[in-house]
Structures are given as structure tokens and as C-alpha cells.
N, C-alpha and C positions, 0 to 999 in steps of 0.2 A: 751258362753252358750246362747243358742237361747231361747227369751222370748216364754211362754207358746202358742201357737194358734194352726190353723187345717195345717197341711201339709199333706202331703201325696206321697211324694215323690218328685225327682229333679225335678224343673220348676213346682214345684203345685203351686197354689193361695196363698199366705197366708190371715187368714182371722180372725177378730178380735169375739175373744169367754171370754164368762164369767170370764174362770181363768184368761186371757189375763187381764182384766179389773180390779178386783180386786188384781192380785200380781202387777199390777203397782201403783193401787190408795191406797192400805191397805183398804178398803172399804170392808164388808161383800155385803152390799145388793148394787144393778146397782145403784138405785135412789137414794141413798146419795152422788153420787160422785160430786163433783162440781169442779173439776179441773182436769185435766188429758191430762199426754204427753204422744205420743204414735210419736214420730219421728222419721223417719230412720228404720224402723222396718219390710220394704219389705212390707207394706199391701197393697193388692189388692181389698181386698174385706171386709165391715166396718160390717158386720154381725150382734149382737145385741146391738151395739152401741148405737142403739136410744132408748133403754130402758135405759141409764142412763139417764132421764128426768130433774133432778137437774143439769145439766151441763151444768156451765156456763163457764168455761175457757177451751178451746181445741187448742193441737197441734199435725195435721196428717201430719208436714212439712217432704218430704224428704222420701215418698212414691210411689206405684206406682198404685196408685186409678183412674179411669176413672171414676166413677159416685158418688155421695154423699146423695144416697138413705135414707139413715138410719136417716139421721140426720133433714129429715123436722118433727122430732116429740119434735126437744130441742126447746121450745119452750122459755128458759129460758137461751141459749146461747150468750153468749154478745162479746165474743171475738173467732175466730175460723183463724188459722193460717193454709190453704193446700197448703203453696208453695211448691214447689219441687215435680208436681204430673202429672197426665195425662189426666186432666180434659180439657174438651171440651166443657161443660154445668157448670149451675149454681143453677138450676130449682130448686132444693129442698130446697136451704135456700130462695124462696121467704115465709115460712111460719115459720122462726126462729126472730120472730116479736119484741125477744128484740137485735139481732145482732147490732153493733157498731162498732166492728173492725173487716175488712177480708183483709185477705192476698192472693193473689192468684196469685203472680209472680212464674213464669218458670213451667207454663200451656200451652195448647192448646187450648186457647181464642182466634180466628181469628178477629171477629167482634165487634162493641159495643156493636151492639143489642144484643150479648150474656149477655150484664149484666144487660137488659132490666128486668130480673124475679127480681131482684134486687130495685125497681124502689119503690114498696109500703113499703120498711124497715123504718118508720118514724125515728128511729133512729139511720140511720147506716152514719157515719160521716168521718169514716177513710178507706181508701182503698186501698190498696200497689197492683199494676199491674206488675210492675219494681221493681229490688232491684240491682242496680249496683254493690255494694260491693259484694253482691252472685254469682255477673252474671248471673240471673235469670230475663225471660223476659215474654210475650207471643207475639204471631203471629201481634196481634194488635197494639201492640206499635209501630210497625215498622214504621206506618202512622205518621208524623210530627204533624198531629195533633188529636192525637188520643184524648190527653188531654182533649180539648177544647168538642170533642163530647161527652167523659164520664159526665164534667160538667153540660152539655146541658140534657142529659139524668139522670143523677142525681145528682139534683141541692140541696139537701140537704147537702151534703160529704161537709165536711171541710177540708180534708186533702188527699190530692190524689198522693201515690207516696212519702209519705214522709213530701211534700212542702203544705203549708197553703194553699188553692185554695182564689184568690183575687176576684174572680167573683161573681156569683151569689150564690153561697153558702158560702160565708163570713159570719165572724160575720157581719160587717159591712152591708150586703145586707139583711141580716135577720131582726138587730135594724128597716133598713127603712122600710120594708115590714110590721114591725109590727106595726111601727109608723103611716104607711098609714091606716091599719084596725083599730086602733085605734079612724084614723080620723073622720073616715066611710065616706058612700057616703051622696055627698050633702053639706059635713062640710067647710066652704071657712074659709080665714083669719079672722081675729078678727077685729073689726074694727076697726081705727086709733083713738089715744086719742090727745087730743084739743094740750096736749105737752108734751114731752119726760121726764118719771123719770126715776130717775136716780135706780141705781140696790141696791146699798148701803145705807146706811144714809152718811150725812157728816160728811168728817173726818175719814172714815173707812180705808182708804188706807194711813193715817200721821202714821209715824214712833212714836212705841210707848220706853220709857223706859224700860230694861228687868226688871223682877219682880226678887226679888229675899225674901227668906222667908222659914219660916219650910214646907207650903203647897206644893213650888216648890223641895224643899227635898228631902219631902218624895214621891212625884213624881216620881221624877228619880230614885229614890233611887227600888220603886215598878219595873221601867220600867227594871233596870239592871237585877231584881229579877227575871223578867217574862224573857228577854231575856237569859237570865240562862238556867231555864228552858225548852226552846226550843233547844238550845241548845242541852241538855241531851236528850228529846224526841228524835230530829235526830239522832244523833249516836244509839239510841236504835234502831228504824226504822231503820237505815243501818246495824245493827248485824241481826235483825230478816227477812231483806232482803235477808243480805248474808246467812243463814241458810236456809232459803226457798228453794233459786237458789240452793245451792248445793244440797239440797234434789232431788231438780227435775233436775239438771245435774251431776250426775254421771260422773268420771274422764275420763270414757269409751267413754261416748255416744258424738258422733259428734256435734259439733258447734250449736247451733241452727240459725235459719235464724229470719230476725227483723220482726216484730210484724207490 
């Protein structure tokens, strides 16, 4: 059974409309939706999509979209997955100011500079261009070093493709960056004292006797308590995990592609 939208006949557009939005979110009104899959679903055209304003989790993966109009109005979207699409541009999520995670393997991205409208996201950290296991690529990757440019061009991304980026967007190049503005300008070393103390008092690094007592006891005894506990949090967390996923995959619905 074909989910609700506009057809209009063999080879029409399909295109995403209000019933569309609400029989897949359970949602009466667009602006309460904060989560919404819509994969695999033939959409060409994203229609009032961007009046669900509250959306913060989206998946258009596995469509057949050329442009992503609609959605420079989420201003509140943190994760948005359009792999599997016909995207040639990126231009409208330059104003999705709280995005984090984009996926946009097995597009028609030729260039870097396409991901240039991308460049002011202060927060956008993660970025999948490739997904091997889908076979899903764009035009750009082709370049051995495509990598190294998307870097260059946005040195924010943490993770590009999956793999932790070791460069300039590391944690690591972030701490120094920030430890330099810290310094500020002008700030030189400390200047030398007459002689070297030491970091510890004496005697700090002598092996000492284990303690043993009701205090260390009841100690452990707290610590098994708490680790207990966590315990039981996780397998909750993994029940109410696994209810979610199955809520949003359906036995029907095709594989989804990684985030």
C-alpha cells in the first residue's frame, strides 16, 4: 500500500503533503514533529516539509530529490540523512544552524566547493560523502584526495566518512587552538624559578599499606551497588532502543543506510 502523498498518474512526482507527515509521525499539527522517516518512499519533491519547524531528526535516504528547498526553514534540525538521492547542491541547509550530522553519500556532488554553503554550520561535525557497505558514493570522491580538501574547507567536522579526521579538526587541534587563545597575544613563558620543585610532596609515589576497615567496606560494597544499577539502566536503554527502531522500521521497509 502506497503511503498517502500527491500522484497523479504513472511517472508523476511524488511529493510530500500534510497526510504524508502526520500518518507517518502520529502528530496532529507539522510543528510538533521532532523526528521523522520518510526513506525509500519515491519522493521527488519535499513540499511542506519545512513547516515542520520542531525537526530535529530526519531521514529522506533512498529517494529521488534533486533539491532541498524546503528544509532551510528547520532551523532546529541536528541530524538529516539524504543518501540515496539526486542532489547536485547543498545551498539550503547553509541556514539549518543547529545541523551536526549529514549524510549525503550516493549524490551528484562533483566538486568540494559544493560543500562550501556548508562552511558557516558551527556545529556540524559529522559528515558521510561514502558509505562502502551501501555502495553509495558521489562524483567527488573519485579524487584520492578529496578527503584532505573537504578538511581544508571544513575544518570544524570531526568525522568524515565514518573515520575520526586526525587534522585540523581533531579534538586534539581544537584543545591547541584553544589553549593558544587562551594564551592571547603577547603572553611569552613564565619565567624560570632559581630551582626545580618538585610536582608532589615527598614520599607521595612510596608504596603505601592497603587499608582495610568498615569505611573501605562500605565503599565497595556502595560501588557494587551503583554498578548494579547501571547495569539495569543499560538493558532498559537497550529495550527502549529496541522499541523505538522497531517503531520506525517496519518489517516491510528496506534496510536503512548509516547515519
Amino acid at each position: 500500500m502506497e503511503p498517502p502523498g500527491e500522484k497523479a498518474g504513472e511517472g508523476a512526482r511524488v511529493r510530500v503533503t500534510p497526510e504524508l507527515l502526520k500518518g507517518r509521525s502520529g502528530e496532529f499539527a507539522l510543528d510538533s514533529i521532532l523526528l521523522l522517516q520518510l526513506r525509500g518512499l519515491g519522493l521527488a519533491e519535499l513540499g511542506c516539509l519545512g513547516e515542520c519547524l520542531g525537526l530535529e531528526w530526519l531521514d529522506l535516504s533512498g529517494n529521488a530529490l534533486t533539491q532541498l528547498g524546503p528544509l532551510a526553514s528547520l532551523r532546529q534540525l541536528a541530524v538529516l540523512n539524504v543518501a540515496n538521492n539526486l542532489l547536485t547542491g547543498l545551498e539550503p541547509l547553509a541556514a539549518c544552524e543547529s545541523l551536526r550530522r549529514l549524510n549525503v553519500a550516493g549524490n551528484l556532488l562533483a566538486t568540494p566547493g559544493q560543500l562550501q554553503c556548508l562552511a558557516g554550520l558551527p556545529g556540524l561535525q559529522d559528515l558521510r560523502l561514502r558509505d562502502p557497505l551501501a555502495r553509495l558514493s558521489n562524483p567527488l570522491c573519485a579524487s584520492p584526495t578529496y578527503g584532505a580538501a573537504v578538511r581544508e574547507l571544513l575544518p570544524r567536522l570531526r568525522v568524515i566518512d565514518g573515520q575520526r579526521v586526525t587534522g585540523r579538526g581533531s579534538d586534539f587541534y581544537q584543545l591547541c587552538r584553544d589553549l593558544d587563545r587562551s594564551l592571547g597575544p603577547g603572553t611569552g613563558p613564565a619565567p624560570p624559578t632559581a630551582t626545580a620543585q618538585p610536582w608532589v610532596e615527598p614520599g607521595y609515589w612510596e608504596a603505601r599499606p592497603a587499608r582495610s576497615g568498615s569505611i573501605l567496606e562500605e565503599a565497595c560494597r556502595q560501588f557494587r551497588h551503583t554498578l548494579r544499577e547501571c547495569h539495569d539502566l543499560d538493558r532498559q536503554a537497550q529495550d527502549l532502543l529496541g522499541q523505538a527502531q522497531r517503531a520506525l522500521d517496519p518489517e516491510d521497509a528496506p534496510s536503512s543506510f548509516v547515519f
